[in-house]
Backbone as CSV, one residue per row, in Angstrom:
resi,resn,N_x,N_y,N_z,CA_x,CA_y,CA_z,C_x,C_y,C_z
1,UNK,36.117,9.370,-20.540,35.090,9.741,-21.511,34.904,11.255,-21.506
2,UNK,34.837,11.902,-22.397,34.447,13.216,-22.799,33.026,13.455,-22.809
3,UNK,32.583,14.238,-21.355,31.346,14.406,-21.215,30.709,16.171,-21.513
4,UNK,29.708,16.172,-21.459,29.162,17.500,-21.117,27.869,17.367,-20.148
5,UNK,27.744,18.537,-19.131,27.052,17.743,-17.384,26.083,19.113,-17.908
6,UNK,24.803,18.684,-17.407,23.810,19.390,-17.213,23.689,20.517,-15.890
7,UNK,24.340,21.495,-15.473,24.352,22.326,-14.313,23.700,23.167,-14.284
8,UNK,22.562,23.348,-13.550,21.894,24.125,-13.151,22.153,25.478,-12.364
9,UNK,23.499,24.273,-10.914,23.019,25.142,-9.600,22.847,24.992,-8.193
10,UNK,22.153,23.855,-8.527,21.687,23.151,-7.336,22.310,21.937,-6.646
11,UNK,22.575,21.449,-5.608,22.993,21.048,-5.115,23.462,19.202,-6.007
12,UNK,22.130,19.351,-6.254,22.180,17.770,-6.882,23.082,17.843,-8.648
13,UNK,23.099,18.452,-9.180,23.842,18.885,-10.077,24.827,19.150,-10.108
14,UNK,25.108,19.826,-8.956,26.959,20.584,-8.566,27.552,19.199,-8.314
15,UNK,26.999,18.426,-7.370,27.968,17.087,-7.000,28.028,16.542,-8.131
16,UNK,26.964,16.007,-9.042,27.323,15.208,-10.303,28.332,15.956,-11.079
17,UNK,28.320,17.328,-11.296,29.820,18.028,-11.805,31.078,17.496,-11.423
18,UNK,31.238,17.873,-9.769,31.871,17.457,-9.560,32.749,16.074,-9.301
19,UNK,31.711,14.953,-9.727,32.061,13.416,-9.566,32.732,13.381,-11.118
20,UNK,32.080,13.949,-12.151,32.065,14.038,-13.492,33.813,14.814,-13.668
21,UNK,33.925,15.386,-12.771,35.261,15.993,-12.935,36.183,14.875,-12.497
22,UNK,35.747,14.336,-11.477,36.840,13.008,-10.976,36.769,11.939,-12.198
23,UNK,35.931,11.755,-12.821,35.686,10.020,-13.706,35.670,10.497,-14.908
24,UNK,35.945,12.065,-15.814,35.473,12.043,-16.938,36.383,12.961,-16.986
25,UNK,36.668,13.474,-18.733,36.964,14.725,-19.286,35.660,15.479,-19.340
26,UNK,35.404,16.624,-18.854,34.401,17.636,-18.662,34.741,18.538,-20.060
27,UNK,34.119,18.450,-20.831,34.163,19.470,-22.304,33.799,20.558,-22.053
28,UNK,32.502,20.967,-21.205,31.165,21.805,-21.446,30.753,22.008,-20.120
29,UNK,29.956,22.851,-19.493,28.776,22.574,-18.552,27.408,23.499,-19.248
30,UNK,26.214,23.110,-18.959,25.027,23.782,-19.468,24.064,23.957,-18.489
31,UNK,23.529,25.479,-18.437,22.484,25.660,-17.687,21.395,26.497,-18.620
32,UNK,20.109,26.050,-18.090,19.186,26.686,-19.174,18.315,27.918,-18.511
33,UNK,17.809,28.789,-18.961,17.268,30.011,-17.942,15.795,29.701,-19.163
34,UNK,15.014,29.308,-18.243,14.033,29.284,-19.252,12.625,29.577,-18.277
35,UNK,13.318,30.690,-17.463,11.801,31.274,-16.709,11.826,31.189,-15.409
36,UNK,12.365,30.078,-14.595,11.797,29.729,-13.751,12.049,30.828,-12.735
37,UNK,11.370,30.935,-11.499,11.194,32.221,-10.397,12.987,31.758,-10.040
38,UNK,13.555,30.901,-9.691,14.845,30.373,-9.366,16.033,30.346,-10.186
39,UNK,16.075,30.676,-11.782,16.885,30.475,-12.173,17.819,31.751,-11.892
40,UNK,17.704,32.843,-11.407,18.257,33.839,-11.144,19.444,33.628,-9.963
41,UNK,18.728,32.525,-9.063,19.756,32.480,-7.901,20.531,31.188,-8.084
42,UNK,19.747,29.972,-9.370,20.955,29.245,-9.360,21.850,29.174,-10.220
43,UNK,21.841,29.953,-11.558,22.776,29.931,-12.787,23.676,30.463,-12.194
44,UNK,24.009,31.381,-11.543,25.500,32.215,-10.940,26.276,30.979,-9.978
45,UNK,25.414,30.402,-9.100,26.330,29.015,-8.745,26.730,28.061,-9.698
46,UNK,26.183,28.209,-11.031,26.347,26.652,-11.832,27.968,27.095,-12.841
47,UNK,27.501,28.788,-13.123,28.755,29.736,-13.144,30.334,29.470,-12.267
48,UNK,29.687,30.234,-11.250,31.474,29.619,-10.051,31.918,28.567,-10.604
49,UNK,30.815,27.418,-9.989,31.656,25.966,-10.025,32.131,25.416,-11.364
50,UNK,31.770,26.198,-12.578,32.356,25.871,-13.951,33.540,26.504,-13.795
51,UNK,33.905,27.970,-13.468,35.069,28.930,-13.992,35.854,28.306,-13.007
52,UNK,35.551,28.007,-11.757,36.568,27.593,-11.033,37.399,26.610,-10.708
53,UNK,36.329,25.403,-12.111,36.841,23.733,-12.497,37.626,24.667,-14.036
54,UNK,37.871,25.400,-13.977,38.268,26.184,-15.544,37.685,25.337,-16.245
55,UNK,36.471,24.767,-16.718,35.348,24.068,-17.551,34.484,25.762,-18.401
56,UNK,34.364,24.883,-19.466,33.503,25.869,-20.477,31.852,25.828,-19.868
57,UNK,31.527,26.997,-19.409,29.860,26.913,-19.253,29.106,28.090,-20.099
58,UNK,28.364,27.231,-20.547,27.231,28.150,-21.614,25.949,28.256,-20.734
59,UNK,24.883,29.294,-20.659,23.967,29.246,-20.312,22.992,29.678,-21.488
60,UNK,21.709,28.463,-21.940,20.925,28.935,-23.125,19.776,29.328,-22.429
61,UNK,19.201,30.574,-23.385,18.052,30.969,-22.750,17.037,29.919,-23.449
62,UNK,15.816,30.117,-22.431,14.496,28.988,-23.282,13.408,29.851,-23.051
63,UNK,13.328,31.092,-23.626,12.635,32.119,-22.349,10.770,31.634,-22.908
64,UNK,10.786,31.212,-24.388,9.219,30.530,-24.883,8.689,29.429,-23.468
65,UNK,9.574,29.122,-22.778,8.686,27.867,-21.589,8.250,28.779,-21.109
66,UNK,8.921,30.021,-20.753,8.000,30.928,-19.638,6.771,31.336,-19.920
67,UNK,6.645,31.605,-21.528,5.398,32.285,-22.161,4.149,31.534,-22.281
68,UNK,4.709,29.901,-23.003,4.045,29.083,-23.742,3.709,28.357,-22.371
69,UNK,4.526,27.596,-21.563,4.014,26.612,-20.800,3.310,26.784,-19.226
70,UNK,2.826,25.839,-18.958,1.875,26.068,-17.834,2.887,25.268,-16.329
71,UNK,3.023,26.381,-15.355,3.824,25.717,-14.335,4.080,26.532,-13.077
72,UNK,3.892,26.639,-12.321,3.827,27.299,-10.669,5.489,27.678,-10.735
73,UNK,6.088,26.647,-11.406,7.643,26.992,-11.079,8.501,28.210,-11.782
74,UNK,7.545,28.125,-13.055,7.876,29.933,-14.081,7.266,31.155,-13.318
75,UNK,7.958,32.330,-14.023,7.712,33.179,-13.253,6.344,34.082,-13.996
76,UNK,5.643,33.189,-14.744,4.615,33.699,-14.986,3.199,32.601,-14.037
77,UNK,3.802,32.206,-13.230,2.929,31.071,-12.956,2.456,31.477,-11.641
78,UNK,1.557,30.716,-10.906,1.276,30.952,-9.574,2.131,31.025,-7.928
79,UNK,2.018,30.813,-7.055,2.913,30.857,-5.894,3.205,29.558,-5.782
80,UNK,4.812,29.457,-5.282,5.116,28.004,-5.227,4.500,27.407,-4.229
81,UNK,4.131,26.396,-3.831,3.276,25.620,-2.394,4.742,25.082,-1.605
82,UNK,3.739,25.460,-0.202,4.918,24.734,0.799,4.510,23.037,1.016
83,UNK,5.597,22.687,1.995,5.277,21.438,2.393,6.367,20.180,1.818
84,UNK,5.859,19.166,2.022,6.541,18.508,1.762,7.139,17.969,0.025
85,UNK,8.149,17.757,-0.491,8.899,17.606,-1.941,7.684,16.207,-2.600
86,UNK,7.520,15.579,-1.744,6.377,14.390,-2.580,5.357,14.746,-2.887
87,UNK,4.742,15.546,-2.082,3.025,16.159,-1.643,2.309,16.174,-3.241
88,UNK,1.150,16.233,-3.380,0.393,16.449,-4.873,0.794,17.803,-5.138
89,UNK,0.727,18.387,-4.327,0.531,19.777,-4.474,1.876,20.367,-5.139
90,UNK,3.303,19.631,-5.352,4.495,20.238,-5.784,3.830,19.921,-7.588
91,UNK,2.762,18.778,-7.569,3.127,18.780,-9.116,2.439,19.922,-9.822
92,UNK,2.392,21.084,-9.037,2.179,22.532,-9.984,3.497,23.422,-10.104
93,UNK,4.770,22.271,-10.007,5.794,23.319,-10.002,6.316,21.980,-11.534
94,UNK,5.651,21.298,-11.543,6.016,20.787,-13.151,6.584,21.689,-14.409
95,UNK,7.375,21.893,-14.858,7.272,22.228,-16.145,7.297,20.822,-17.349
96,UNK,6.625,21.391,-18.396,5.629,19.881,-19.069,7.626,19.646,-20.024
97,UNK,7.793,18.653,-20.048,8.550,18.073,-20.771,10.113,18.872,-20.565
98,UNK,10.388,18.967,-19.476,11.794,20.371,-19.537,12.924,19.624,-19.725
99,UNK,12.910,18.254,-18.832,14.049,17.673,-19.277,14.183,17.133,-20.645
100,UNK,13.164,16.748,-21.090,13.306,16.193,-22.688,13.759,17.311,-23.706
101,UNK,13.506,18.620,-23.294,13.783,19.907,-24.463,15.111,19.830,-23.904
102,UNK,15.857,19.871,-22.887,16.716,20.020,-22.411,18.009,19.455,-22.813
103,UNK,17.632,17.844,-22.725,18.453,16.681,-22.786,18.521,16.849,-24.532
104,UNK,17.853,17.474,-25.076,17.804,17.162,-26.789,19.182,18.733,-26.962
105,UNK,18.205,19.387,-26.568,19.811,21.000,-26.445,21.079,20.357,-26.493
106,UNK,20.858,19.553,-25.012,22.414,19.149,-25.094,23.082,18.202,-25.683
107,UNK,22.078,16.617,-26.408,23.186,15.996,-27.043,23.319,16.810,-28.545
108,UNK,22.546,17.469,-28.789,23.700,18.109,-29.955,24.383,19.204,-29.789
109,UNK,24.494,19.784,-28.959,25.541,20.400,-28.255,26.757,19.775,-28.088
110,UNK,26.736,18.323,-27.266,27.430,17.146,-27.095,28.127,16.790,-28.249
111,UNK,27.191,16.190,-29.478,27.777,16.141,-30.310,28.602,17.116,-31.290
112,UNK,28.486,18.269,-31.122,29.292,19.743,-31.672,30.300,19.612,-30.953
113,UNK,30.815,19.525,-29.968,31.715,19.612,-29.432,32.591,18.761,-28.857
114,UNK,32.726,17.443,-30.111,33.278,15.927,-29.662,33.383,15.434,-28.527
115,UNK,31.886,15.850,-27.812,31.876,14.801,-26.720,31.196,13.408,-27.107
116,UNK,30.892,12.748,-25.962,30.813,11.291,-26.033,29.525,11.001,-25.285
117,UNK,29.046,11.636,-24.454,28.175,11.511,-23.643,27.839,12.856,-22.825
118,UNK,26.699,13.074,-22.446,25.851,14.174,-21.511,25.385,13.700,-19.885
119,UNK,25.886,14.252,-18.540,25.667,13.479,-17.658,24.485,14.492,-16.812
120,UNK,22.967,14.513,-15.923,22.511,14.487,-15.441,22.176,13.898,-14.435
121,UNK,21.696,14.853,-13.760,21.469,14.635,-11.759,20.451,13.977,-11.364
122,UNK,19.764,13.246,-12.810,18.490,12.877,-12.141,18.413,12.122,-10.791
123,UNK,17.838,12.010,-9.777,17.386,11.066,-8.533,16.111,10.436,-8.343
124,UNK,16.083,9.363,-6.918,15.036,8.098,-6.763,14.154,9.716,-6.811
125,UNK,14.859,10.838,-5.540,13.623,11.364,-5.158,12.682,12.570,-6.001
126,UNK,13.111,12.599,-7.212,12.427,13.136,-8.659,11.373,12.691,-8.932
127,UNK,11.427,11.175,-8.754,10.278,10.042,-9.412,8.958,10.439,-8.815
128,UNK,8.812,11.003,-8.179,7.173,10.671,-7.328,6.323,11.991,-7.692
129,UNK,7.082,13.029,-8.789,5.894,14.099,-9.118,7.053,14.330,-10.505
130,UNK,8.224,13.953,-11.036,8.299,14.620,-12.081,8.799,13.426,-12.779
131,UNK,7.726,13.315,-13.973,7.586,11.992,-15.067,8.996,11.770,-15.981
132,UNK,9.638,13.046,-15.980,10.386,13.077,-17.071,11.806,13.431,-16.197
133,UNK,12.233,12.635,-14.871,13.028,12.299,-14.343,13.367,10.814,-13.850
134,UNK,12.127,10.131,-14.309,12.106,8.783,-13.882,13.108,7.893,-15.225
135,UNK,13.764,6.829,-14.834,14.197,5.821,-15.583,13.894,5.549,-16.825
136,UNK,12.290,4.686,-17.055,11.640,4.577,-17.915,11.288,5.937,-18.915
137,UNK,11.821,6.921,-18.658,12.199,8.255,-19.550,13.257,8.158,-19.771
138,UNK,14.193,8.137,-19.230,15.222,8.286,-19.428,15.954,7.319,-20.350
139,UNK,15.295,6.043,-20.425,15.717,5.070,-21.130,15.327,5.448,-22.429
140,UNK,14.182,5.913,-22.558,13.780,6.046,-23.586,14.487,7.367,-24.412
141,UNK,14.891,8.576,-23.462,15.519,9.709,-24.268,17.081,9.251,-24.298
142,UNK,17.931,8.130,-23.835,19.254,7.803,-23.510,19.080,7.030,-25.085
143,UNK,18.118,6.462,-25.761,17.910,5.691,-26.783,17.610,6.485,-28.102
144,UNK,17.007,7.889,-27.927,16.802,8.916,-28.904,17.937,9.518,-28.730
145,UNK,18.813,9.693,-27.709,19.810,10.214,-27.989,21.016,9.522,-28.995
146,UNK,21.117,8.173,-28.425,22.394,7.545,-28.894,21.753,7.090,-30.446
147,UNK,20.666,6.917,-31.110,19.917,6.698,-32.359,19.956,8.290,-33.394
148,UNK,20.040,9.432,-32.338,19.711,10.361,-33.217,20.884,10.962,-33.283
149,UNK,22.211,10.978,-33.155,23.281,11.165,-33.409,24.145,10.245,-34.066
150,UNK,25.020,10.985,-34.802,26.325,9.949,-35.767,27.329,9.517,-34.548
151,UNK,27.547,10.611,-33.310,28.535,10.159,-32.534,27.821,9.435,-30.898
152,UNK,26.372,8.820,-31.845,25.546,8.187,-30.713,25.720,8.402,-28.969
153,UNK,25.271,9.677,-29.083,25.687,10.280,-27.615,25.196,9.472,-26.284
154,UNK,25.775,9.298,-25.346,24.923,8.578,-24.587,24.595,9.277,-23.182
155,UNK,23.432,8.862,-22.498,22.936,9.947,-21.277,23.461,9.000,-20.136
156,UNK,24.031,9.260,-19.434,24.852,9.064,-18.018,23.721,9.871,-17.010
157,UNK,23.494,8.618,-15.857,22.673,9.268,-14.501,23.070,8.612,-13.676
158,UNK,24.103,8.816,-13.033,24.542,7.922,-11.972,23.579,8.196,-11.038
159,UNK,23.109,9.601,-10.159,22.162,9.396,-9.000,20.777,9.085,-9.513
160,UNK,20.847,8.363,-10.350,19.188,7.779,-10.909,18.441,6.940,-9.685
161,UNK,19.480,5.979,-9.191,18.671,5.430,-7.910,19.486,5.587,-6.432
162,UNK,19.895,7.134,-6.425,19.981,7.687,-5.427,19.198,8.487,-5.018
163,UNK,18.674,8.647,-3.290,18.210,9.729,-3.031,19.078,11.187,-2.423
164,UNK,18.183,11.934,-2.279,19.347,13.130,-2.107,20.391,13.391,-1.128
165,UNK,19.782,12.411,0.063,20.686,12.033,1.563,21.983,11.688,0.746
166,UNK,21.725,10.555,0.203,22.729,9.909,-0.375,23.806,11.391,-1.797
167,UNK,23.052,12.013,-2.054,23.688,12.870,-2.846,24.238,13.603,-2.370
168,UNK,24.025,14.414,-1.038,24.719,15.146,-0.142,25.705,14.212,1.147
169,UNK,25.431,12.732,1.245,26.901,12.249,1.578,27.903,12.188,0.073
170,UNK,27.499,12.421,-0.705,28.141,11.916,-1.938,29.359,13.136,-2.327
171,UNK,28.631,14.396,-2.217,29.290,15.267,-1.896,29.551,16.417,-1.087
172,UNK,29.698,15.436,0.165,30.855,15.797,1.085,31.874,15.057,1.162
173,UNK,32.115,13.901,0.553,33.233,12.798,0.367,33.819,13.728,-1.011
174,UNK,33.249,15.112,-1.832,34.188,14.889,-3.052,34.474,16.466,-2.525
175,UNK,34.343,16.690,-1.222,34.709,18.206,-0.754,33.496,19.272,-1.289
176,UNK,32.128,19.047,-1.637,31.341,20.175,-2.067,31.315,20.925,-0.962
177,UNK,31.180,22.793,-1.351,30.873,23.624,-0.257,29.251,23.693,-0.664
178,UNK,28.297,23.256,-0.076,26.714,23.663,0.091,26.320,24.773,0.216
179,UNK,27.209,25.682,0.524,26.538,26.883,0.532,27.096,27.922,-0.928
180,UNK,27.623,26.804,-1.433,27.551,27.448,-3.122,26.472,26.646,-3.927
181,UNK,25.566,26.687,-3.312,24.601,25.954,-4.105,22.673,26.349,-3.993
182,UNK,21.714,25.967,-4.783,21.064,26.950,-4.488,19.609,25.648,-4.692
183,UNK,18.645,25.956,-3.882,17.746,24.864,-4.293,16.134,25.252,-3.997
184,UNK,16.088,26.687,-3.260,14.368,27.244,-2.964,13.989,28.075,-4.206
185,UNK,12.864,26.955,-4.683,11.763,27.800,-5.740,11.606,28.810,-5.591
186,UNK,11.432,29.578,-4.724,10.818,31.063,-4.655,11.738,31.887,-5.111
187,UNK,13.223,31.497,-4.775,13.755,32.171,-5.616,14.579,33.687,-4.618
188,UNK,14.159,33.612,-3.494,14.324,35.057,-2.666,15.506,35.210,-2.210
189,UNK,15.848,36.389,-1.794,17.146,36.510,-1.004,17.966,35.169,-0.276
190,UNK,17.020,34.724,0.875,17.582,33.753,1.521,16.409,32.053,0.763
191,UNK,17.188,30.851,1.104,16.424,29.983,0.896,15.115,30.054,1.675
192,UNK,13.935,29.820,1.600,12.207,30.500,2.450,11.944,29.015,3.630
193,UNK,12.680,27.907,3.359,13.110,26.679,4.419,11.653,25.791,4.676
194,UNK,10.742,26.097,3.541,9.551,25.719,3.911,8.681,25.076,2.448
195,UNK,9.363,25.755,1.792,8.896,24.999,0.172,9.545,23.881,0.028
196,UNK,8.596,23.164,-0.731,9.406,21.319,-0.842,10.438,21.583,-1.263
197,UNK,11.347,21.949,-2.425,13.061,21.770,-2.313,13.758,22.223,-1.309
198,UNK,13.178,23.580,-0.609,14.069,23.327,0.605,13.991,22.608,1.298
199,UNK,12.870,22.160,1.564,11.999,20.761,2.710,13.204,19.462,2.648
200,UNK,13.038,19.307,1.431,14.016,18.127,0.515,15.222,18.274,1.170
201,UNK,16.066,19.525,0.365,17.355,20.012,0.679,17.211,20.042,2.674
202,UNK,16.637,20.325,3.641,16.777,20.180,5.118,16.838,18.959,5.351
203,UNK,16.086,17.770,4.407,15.778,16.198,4.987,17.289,15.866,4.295
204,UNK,17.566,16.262,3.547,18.642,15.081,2.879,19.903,15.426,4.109
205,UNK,20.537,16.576,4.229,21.087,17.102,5.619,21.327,16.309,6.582
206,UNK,19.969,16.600,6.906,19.238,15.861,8.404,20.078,14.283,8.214
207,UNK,19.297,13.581,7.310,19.299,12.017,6.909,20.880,11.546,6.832
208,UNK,21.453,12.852,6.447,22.855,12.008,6.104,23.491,12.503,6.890
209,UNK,23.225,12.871,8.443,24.364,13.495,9.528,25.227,14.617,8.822
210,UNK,24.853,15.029,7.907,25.827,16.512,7.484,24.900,17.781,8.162
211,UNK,25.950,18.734,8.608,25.560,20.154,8.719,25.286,21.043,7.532
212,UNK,23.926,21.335,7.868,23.365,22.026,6.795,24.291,23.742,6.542
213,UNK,24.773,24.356,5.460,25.193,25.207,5.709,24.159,26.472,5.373
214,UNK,23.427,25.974,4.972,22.253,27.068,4.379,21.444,27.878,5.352
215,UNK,21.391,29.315,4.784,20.566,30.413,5.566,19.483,30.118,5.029
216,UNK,18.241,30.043,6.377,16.818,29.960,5.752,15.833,30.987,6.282
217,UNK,14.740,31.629,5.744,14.683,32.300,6.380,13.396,31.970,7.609
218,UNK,13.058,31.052,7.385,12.666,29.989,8.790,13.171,28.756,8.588
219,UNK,13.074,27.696,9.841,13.135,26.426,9.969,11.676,25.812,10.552
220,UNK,11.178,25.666,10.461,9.832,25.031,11.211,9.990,23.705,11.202
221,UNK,9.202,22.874,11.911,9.696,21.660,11.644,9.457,20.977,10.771
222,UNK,9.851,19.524,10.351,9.850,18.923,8.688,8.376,18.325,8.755
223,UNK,7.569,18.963,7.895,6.304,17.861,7.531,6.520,16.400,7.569
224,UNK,5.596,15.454,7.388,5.664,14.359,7.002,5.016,13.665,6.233
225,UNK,4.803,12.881,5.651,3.975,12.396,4.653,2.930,11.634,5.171
């Protein structure tokens, strides 16, 4: 199938690239820069791993989320919170509807460029603070997609009911290097090893007996819920 993969950057994205390279024709890759304090350190990874699959990657700007929308995770927004990736407190790194503006970019993108389908990284461990990574979204935008196109595009999520342990055994079985990959909100020199995606990104590691390759610039130990 002739896909086009949603790449960000981040770890959970790079492997779905790369599975997408094993099971699919790869048309496209897309990353969106639409503010966030992070997109600076992960579009240049979502970069490599396109030029170096020789895959076409576009990056669209969305720079109105930064202006218009309300979210801890833009860089007009407040400080990201530490702690744990479930905690209440990550859902101020929400941006309101990103995957739905997102997923719409790309199936007609998709469809411009005779693909067949658009594949995303969504995961189990998305569900518990971001609405518009869960299933029951997804079903519903996988249904506006394939309805609102002539070449009825369809949305592919294989790690939909994976968690990220499972995404980082997933790819180290397809050879990912982790340290081309990028996953702390803040956005700084080194990953900060203490904000929930890095929190996340240390547990999934941990959970799946892989060596973490990432510089942090602490480790403290893992919260718990």
């Amino acid at each position: 199938m002739k896909v086009c993969v949603l790449l960000s950057g981040g770890m959970d994205s790079v492997v779905v690239f790369h599975q997408a390279l094993r099971e699919h024709e790869v048309a496209a890759c897309l990353s969106f820069d639409y503010g966030s304090k992070h997109n600076a350190r992960e579009i240049p990874f979502a970069a490599h791993h396109a030029v170096r699959a020789g895959v076409r990657h576009e990056t669209i700007p969305l720079d109105f989320m930064d202006r218009l929308f309300t979210s801890d995770l833009l860089r007009s927004g407040g400080g990201i919170p530490d702690g744990h990736y479930a905690e209440d407190s990550m859902k101020r790194t929400v941006v309101p509807f990103r995957n739905g503006i997102m997923l719409a970019i790309a199936a007609g993108f998709a469809e411009s460029v005779e693909a067949e389908a658009v594949v995303i990284a969504a995961h189990s461990g998305d569900h518990a603070i971001y609405p518009d990574c869960r299933e029951p979204f997804m079903q519903g935008m996988a249904a506006a997609m394939e309805e609102g196109t002539y070449a009825r595009i369809r949305l592919l999520r294989p790690f939909i009911d994976m968690d990220k342990a499972a995404i980082a055994s997933r790819g180290a079985e397809l050879g990912v290097d982790f340290s081309e990959t990028w996953s702390c909100y803040k956005g700084g020199d080194l990953h900060c090893g203490v904000c929930g995606t890095c929190v996340e990104r240390r547990e999934a590691f941990l959970l799946a007996g892989l060596t973490d390759p990432t510089l942090y610039e602490q480790t403290p130990a893992l919260p718990t819920l």
